[in-house]
N, C-alpha and C positions, 0 to 999 in steps of 0.2 A: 504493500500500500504506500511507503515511504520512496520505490525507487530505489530500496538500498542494493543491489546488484550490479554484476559490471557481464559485460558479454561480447561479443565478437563475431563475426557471420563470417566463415570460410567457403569458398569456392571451391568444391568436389568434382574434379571430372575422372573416369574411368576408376573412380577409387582413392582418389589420389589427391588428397589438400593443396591446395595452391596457395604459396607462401607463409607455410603452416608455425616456420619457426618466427617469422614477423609478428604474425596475429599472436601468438602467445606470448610475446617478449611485449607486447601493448597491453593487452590483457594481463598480464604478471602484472606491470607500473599499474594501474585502475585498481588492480585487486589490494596494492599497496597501498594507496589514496582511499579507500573505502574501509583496510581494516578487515578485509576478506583473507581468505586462503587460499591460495590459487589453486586452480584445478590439477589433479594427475593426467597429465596426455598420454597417458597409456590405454589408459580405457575409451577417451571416445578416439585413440586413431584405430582401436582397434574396431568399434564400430565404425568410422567411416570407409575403410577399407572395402567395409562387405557392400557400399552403396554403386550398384549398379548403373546405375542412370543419372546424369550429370547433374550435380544438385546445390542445394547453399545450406550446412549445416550453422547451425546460429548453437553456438556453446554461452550458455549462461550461469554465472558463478552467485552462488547466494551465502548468506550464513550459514543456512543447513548444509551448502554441499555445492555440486554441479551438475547440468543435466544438458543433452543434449536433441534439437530438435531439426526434424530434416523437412526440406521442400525443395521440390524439380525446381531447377534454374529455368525461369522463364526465358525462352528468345525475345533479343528487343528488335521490334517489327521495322525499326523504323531506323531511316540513316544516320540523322541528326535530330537534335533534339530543341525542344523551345523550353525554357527556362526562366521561372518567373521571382521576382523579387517578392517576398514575403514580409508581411509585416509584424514576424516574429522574429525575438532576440534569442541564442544561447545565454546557456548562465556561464558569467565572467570565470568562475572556475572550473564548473563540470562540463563544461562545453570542450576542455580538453579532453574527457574520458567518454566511452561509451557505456553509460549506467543504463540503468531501469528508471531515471529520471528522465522520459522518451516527450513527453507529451508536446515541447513546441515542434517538435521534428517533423509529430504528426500531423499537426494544425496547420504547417507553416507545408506539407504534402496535398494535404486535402483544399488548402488554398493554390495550390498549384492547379490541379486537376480541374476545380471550377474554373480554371482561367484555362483552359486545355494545353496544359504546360506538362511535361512530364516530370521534373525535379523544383523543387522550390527551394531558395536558398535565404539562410538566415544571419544575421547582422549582428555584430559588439558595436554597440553606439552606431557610429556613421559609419564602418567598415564592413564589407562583408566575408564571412568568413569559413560556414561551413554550407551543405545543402543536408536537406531533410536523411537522404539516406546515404547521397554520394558525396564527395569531393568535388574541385572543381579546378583546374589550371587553366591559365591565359597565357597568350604569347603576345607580347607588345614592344614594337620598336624592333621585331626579330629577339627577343630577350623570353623564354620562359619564364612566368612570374607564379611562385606557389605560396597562398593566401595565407597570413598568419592569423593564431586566435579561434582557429576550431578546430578539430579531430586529426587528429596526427595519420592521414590515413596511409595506408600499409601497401595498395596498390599504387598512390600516387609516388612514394617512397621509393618503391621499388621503379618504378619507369625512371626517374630522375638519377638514380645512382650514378648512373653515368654518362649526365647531362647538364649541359653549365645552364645553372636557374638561379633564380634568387627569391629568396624568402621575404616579404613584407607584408604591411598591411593595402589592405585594395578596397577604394572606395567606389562609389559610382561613376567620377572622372577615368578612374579606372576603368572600369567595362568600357566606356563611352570607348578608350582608345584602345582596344585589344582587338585585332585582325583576326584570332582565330581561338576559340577555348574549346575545354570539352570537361565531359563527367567524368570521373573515376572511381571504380569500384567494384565491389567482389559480384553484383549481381550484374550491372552494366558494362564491364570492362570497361576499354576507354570508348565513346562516344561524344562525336562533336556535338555540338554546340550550336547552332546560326542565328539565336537571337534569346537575349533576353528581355523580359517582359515584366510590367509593374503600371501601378496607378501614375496613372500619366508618362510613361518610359515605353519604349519600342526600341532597341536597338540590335541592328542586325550586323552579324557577323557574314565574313566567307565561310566556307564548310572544307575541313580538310578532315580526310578518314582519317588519316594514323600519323601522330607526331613521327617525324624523318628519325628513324633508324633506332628510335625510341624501341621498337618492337620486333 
């Protein structure tokens, strides 16, 4: 009822966790910040092994324990995506972890969809910083730019390791100048971008499938 939880969604394909030591060296730091005990990954890799059909296991750590819950990876239909500013904030400190404190994620989701957006992205003060489920990277001036102030995510990390990028904060003068962004994330992989969208805002991008050699 409190949110006191911390949790992770891992991307399964033929068995097989993708980025599996990332997601639990994040999920370890959360489980620290909360006061949890971090889960044994013995037992759910040895359940996700048995998972046949490409899927997203969501591992959640509570005080009584941990448990693990599975759903098919949906395919996303679509090439690019539209993307709507939300007029929900992360909290200044949990908006680094992924708790069971979920609820503007969803709000600031379900405001996306009535705008027929597919991710809706949420804001510290005037900066924006995470989206409801995904990540989010810009490229401007030719410069990778990776949003500070929300979710340390695990796929965006992993694409940049070996990629000259910089870390700031990104306001809405921001989008205004970014040539090309996308989503990132264990359900959407990477997915551009071509406009985001907001009370009184329209701003379109170009549409690039796949950062150059990122992949």
């Amino acid at each position: 009822m409190h949110g006191l939880s911390a949790f992770t969604t891992v991307r399964v394909q033929h068995g097989e966790p993708q980025l599996w030591t990332r997601h639990l060296e994040r999920l370890k730091h959360t489980c620290h910040f909360l006061g949890l005990t971090p889960p044994d990954p013995a037992s759910h890799l040895e359940r996700i092994k048995t998972l046949e059909s490409d899927s997203l296991y969501r591992l959640t750590v509570t005080p009584e324990g941990s448990f693990g819950t599975v759903r098919l990876l949906e395919p996303i239909l679509i090439s690019s995506a539209a993307v709507w500013l939300s007029s929900l904030e992360v909290h200044p400190q949990l908006g680094l972890h992924k708790t069971g404190n979920y609820l503007p994620y969803v709000l600031a989701l379900r405001q996306a969809k009535i705008n027929d957006c597919l991710e809706g992205l949420l804001s510290l003060g005037r900066y924006w910083v995470d989206g409801s489920r995904a990540a989010f990277l810009l490229e401007q001036d030719g410069v990778l730019v990776s949003p500070k102030g929300g979710l340390p995510s695990v796929t965006r990390a992993h694409l940049l390791q070996n990629l000259p990028h910089l870390e700031r904060w990104v306001g809405l003068g921001d989008l205004a100048r970014a040539k090309h962004a996308w989503l990132l994330g264990s359900g959407v992989g990477v997915l551009p971008i071509h406009a985001f969208r907001g009370e009184g805002i329209s701003l379109e991008l170009e549409v690039r499938d796949l950062i150059p050699r990122a992949l």
